[in-house]
Legacy VTK file of the C-alpha trace (Angstrom):
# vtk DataFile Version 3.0
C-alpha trace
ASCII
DATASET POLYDATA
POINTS 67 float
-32.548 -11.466 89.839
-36.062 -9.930 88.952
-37.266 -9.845 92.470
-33.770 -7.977 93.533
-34.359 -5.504 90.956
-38.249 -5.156 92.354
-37.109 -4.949 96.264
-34.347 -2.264 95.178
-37.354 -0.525 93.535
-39.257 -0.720 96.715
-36.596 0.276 99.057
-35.869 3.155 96.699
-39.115 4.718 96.682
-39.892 4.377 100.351
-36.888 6.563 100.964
-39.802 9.264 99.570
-40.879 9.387 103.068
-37.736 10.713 104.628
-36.889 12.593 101.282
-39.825 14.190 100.577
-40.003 16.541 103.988
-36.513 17.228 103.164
-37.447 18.691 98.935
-40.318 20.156 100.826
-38.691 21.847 103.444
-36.232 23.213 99.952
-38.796 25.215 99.065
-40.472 26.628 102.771
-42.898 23.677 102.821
-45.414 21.885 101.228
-47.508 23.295 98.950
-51.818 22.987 98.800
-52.063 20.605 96.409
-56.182 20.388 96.607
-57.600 20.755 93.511
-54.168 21.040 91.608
-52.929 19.344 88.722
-49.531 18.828 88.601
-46.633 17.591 86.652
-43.764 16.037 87.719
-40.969 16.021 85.175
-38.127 13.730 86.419
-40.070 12.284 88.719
-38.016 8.877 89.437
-40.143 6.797 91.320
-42.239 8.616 91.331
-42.849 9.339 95.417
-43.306 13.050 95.371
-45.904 12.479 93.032
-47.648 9.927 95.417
-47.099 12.615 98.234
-49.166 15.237 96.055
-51.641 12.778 95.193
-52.262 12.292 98.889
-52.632 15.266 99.650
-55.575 16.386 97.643
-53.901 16.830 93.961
-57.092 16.189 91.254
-54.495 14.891 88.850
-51.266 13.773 89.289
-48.356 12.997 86.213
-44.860 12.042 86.326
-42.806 11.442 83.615
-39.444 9.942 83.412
-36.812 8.878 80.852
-35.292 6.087 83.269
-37.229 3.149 82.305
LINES 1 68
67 0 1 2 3 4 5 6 7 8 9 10 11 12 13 14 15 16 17 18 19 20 21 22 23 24 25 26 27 28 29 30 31 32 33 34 35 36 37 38 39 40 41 42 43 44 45 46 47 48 49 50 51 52 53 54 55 56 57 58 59 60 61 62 63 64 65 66
């Protein structure tokens, strides 16, 4: 059951790659993140926050209430 739970996890947050362009694209694009700090509130996963990270953010937080 665990490892379910962990590949449904996974599989969730590598949808971020398709997703991601799509949010972006929401809001005319991606933003310069170099040298930003940013906070993600809601952030699920947590995979836009990996994309910001990438991408030159100094400091990256996400915070969730689903555990």
């Amino acid at each position: 059951m665990t490892e379910h739970i962990r590949q449904a996890h996974i599989t969730y947050f590598l949808r971020g790659e398709k997703e991601n362009e799509k949010f972006w694209s929401r809001l005319g694009g991606r933003p310069d993140f170099h040298k930003k700090i940013l906070l993600d509130i809601g952030c699920g996963h947590g995979s836009l926050c990996v994309d910001a990270a990438i991408r030159g953010a100094e400091r990256v937080v996400g915070i969730d209430t689903d555990p």
